[in-house]
N, C-alpha and C positions, 0 to 999 in steps of 0.2 A: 579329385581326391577320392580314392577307397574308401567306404568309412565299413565297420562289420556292426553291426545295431544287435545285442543281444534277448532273448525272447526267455522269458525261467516260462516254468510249467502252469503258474500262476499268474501269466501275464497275456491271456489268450482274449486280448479286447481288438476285434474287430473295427471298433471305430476309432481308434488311437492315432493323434494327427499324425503318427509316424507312416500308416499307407495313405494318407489323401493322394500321392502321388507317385509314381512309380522312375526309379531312377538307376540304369545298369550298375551305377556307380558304388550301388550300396547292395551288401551281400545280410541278410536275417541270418543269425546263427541260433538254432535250438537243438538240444540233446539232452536223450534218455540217459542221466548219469548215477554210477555206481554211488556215488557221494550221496544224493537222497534219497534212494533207496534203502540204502546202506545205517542214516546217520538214527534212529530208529526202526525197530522193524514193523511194516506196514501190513495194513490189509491186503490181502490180493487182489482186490475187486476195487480199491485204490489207488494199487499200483496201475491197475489194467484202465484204470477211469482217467487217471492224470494221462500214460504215455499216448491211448488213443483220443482223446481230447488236442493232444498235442499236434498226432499227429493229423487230425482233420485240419487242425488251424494251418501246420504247414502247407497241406494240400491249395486249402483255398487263399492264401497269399499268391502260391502258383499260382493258380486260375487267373489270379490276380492281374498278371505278369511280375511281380518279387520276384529277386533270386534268393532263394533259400538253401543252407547249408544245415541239411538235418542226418542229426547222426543216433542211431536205434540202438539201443541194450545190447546188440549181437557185434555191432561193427566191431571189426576187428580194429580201428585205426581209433576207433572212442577211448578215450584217455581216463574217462567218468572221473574226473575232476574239475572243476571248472577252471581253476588258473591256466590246468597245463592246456584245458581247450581251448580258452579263448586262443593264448600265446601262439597255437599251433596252428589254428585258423588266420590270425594275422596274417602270419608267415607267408602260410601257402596263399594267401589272396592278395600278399605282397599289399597291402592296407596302412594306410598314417594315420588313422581313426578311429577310436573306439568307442563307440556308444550306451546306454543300456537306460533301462528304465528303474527307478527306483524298488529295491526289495522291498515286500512285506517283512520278511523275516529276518532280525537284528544279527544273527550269523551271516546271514548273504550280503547280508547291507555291510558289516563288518569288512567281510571276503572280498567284494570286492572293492571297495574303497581303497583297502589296503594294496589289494594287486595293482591297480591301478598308477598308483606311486610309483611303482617299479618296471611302467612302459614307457617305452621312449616317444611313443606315439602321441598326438591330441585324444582326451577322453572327455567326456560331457554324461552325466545322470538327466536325467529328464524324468517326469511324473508320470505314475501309471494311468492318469486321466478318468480312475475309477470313484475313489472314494469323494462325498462329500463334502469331507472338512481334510483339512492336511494335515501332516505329523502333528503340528503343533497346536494345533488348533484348540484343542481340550485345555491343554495345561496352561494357557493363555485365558482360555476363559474361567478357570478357578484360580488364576493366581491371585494368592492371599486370603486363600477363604483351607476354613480350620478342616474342612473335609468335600471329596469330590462327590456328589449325587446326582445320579442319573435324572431324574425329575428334571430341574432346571435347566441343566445342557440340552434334552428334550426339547422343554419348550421354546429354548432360543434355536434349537434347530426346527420345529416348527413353525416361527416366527420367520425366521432368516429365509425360508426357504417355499415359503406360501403354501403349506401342506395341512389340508383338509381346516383350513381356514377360512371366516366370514369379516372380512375387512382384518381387524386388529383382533378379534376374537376367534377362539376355538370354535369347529362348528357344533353346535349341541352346547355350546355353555362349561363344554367339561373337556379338559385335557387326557383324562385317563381313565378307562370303561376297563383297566385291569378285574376291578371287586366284580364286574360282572363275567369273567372268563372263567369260571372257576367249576361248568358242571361235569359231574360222570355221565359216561357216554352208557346206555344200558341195552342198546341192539339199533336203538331208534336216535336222531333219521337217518335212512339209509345213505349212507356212504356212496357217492360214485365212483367209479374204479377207472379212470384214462385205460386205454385199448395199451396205451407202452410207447416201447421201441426197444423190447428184448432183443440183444445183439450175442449173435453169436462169437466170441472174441477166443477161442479156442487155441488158433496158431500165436496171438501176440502170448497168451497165457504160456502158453507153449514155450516160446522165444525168451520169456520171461523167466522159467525155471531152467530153462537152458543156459541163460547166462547165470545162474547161480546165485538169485535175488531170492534171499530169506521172507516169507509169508506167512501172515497169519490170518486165519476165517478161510472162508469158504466160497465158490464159485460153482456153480451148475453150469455146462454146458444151455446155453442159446440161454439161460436166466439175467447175465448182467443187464439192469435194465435202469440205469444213469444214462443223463443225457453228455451226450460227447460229443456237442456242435452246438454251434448259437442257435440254430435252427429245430433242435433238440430241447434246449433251454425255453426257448420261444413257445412249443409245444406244451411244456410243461405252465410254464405261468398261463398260457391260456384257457387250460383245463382246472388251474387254480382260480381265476378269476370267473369260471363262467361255472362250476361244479362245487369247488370246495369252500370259495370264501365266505357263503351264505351261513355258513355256521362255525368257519374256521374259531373265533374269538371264544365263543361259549362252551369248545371241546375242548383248547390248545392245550390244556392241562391235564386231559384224561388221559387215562390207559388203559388197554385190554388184550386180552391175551388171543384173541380171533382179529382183529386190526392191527398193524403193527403203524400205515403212516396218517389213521383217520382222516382227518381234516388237514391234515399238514400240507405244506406246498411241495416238500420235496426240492426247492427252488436253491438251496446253501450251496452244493457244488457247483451249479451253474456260477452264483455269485463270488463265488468263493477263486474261482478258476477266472474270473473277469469275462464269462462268452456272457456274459449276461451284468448291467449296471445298475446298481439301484435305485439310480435314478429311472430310468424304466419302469421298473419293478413297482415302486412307487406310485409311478403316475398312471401306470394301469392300474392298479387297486384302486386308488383315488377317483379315476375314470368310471370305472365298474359300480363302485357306491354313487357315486353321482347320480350315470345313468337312470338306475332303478333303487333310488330309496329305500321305498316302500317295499322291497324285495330283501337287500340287504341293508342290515342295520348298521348304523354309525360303527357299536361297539366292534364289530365282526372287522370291518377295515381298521380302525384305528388301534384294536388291539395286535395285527398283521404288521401295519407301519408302522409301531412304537419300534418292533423288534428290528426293523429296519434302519429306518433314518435316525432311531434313538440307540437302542444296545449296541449294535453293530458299529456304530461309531462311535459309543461311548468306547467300549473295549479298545475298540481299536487304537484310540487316544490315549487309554490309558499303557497299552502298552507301552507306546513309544513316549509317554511321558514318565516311565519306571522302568523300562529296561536299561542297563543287562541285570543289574541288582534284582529286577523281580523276581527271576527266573531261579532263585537262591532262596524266597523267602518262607521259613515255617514257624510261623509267630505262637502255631501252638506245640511248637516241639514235638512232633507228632514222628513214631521213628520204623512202625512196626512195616512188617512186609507185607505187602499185596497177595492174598488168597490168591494158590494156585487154581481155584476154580472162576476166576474173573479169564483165564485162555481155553476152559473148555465146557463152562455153563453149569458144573456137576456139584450141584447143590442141593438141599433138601428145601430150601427157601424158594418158594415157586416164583417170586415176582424177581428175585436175581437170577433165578437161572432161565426164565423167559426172557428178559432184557438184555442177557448177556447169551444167549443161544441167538437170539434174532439180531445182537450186533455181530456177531460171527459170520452168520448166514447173510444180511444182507449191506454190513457197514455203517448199516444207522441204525439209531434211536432218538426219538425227539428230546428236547429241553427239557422234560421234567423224566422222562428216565433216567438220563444222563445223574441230572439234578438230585430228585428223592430217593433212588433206588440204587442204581450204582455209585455216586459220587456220596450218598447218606452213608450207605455201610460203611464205605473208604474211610470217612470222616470218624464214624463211628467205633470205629476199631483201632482209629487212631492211626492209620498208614502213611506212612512216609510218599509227601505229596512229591518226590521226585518220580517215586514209583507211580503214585497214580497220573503224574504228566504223561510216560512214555504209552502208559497203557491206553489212555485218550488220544494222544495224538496218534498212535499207531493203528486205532481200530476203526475210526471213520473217517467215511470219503472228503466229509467238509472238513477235518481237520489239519489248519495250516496254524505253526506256533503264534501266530499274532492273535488270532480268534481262542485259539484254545487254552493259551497260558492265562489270561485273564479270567475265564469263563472256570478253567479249574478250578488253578491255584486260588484262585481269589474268592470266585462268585462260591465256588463247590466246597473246596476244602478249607477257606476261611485262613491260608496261610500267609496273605499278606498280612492278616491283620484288622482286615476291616477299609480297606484301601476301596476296595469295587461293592462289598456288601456290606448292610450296615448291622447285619446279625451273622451265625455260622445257620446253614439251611440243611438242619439237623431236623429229624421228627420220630417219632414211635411209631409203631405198626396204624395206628390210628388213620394218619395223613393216608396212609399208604391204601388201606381199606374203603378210606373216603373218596379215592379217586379211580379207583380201579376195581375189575374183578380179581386178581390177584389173589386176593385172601380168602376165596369161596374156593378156591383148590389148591390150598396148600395144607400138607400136614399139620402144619403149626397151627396156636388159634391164636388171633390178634389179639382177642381180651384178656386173654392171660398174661401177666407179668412173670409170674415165675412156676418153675416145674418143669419137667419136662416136653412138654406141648406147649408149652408157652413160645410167642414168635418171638427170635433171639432178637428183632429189633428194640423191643420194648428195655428187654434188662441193658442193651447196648447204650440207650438214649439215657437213661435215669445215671449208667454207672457213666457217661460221656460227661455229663453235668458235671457230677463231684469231682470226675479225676481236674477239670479246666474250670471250676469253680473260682480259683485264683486270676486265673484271668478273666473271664465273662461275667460273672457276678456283678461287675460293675455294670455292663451294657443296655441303658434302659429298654430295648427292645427285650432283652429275655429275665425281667425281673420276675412276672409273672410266674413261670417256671421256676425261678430260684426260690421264691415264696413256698411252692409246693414243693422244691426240696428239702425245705428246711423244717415245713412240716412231716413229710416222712419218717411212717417208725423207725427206727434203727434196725429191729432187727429185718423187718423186709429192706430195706435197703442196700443190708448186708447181703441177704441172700443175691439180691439183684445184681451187686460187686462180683458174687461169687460167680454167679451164671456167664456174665459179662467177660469173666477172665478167664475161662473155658473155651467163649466160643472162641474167643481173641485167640488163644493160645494153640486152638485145634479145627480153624474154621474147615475143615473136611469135615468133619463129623457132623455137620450141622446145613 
């Protein structure tokens, strides 16, 4: 029996019991298609990170002995759709089988469920072999409870899964050393810098504008420097565990405008792309604190692992327990357009236009850029969270919709409702001063609320309250706030209205 086993771009897992064995019988089918490139516009250093990611994996399946049927952005006989691929691949391999391993992504998952219907052939899904918990697993574990929190899914995924555990207890007494991650990074301690593995990717880049694939950011020749092999991936976690994770926990929240990945691992596209498990991932950090203690503290791995074994499968659970409907939701009616300077950095605002110039340049920003800086303004100006999906999933390497529609819409832009976060992660210039140098060179001043040199976040956050007061008011996490709005004089508040509807209305000038 022929069978053809399908490979998406996302599904590059090495240990997957699909090669334990090698059989002529069965043909891998993977290709570079017009259809995801296409279905938002990406980064270019994205596109270049997925297709030669891909194609290392087909390489080493050869080595393998695999027969692979891999087809590149250029082929002429690439159809860059999947349906008509698959269909046409059958054909020529003259196959009564079709295979594939389950989508992350509720369109693919869709797509092909649906095609499949309509072959005459035998078909089978099977599991990507990656994730901890399965689709279901989350929504199984809150059924019947009034709301979903990450804390507790946590800890039963800690519990379940014997992770940095002492019998039945946490080790240290304490599930979550969060309050203690919170410092500014101020020059000190020096950062170590891995040697790389800057690739020269020039001809695919090349092959890439040639077939007529729309980009956006930016590329340097011999600069892309993502990992694009499991061997890549492996390099990078080891340089995270034996350089960075010493103080990864105490920084993961800073920012600076001379650092762009400080303490971070860098480790999401590996994950993200499956050359890398996290269960692995995991068990070296675990491994690494173990060994040396008294080197690295509790908080430094357990605040690494929450965002592992806890967010990462918390989102992901929630996806797939709210999709398709999620991906529709804007509980604060939120409608305005996305500032044309979120695609070229060209702002007066130094900490947006640093954050947004260095995701251009190099496809990332960590979780509290993402979070306080660019997803605060979005929020803040009130932008239509469809605009700000395409704008995140388009402009980083780790963004695939299952990670990013929750981590937006929900954690960011507070358009579920309250579904993934239990407040909107709204803040004044304040937050943004406290974590970063940011505001030691920007025009604006952060303690001013109003005037002209005042930082437009300030009057954004006070006039964000009143316009969504009808709806948040209620939320005992932001009562505090509301108390100080309601103390507020009127007439500064007005002004704060005024300034607020300005920037909104002309965010170039600012």
């Amino acid at each position: 029996m022929r069978t053809v086993r399908l490979i998406l771009g996302d599904q590059l897992n090495a240990k997957h019991s699909w090669y334990g064995k090698t059989d002529p019988e069965v043909v891998y089918l993977m290709a570079e298609m017009r259809q995801e490139t296409d279905y938002v516009k990406h980064h270019i250093q994205k596109v270049l990170g997925f297709f030669a990611s891909m194609r290392n994996f087909a390489g080493e399946l050869e080595e393998k002995g695999h027969r692979v049927r891999y087809f590149r952005i250029s082929d002429t006989d690439n159809p860059g759709k999947l349906p008509e691929l698959i269909r046409q691949v059958l054909e020529e391999e003259g196959a009564d089988r079709f295979e594939y391993q389950w989508p992350d992504e509720y369109r693919l998952d869709e797509q092909l469920r649906d095609f499949c219907q309509t072959l005459d052939c035998q078909t089978e899904a099977v599991d990507t072999e990656h994730f901890y918990t399965d689709r279901s697993e989350l929504a199984e574990f809150f059924e019947g409870k009034k709301q979903c929190v990450m804390e507790p899914f946590y800890r039963m995924m800690r519990r379940k899964h014997d992770v940095l555990m002492e019998g039945g207890d946490p080790l240290g007494s304490r599930w979550n050393f969060d309050g203690d991650n919170r410092k500014k990074w101020k020059g000190e301690p020096e950062i170590p810098h891995e040697r790389g593995f800057r690739k020269d990717l020039i001809d695919l880049e090349r092959e890439i504008r040639e077939a007529g694939v729309e980009t956006i950011g930016n590329v340097d020749a011999g600069s892309f420097n993502w990992p694009t092999s499991r061997a890549d991936g492996l390099a990078v976690l080891r340089h995270f565990c034996d350089s960075l994770l010493v103080h990864f926990g105490d920084f993961q929240d800073a920012m600076h405008t001379g650092e762009k990945y400080l303490f971070h691992s860098r480790l999401s596209f590996a994950l993200n792309t499956k050359m890398l498990s996290p269960r692995e991932v995991v068990e070296k950090v675990e491994a690494a604190y173990r060994d040396d203690p008294e080197a690295i503290h509790l908080s430094q791995a357990e605040g690494f692992i929450r965002q592992i074994l806890g967010w990462r499968e918390f989102m992901r659970g929630m996806y797939w327990k709210e999709m398709p409907g999620y991906a529709n939701r804007n509980a604060l009616g939120n409608e305005n357009p996305l500032p044309d300077f979120y695609w070229t950095g060209e702002t007066k605002m130094n900490c947006l236009s640093h954050a947004i110039r260095q995701s251009l340049d190099t496809s990332y920003a960590h979780h509290i850029q993402r979070l306080m800086i660019t997803g605060n303004y979005a929020l803040l100006t009130q932008t239509d969270p469809d605009q700000v999906d395409a704008w995140y999933l388009g402009i980083y390497i780790d963004a695939i919709q299952w990670v990013e529609l929750p981590n937006t819409r929900g954690m960011s832009q507070f358009a579920d409702g309250g579904l993934v976060a239990t407040k909107p992660y709204v803040s004044s210039a304040n937050y943004i001063r406290k974590m970063s140098n940011y505001c030691s060179g920007c025009q604006y001043k952060a303690s001013e609320k109003t005037g002209d040199s005042a930082c437009p976040f300030n009057a954004l956050y006070w006039n964000f309250l009143d316009a969504k007061k009808d709806l948040l008011a209620g939320n005992p996490r932001m009562g505090m706030m509301y108390r100080l709005l309601e103390k507020m004089d009127a007439d500064q508040l007005e002004a704060l209205k005024k300034r607020a509807a300005s920037i909104i209305a002309h965010p170039q000038r600012y």
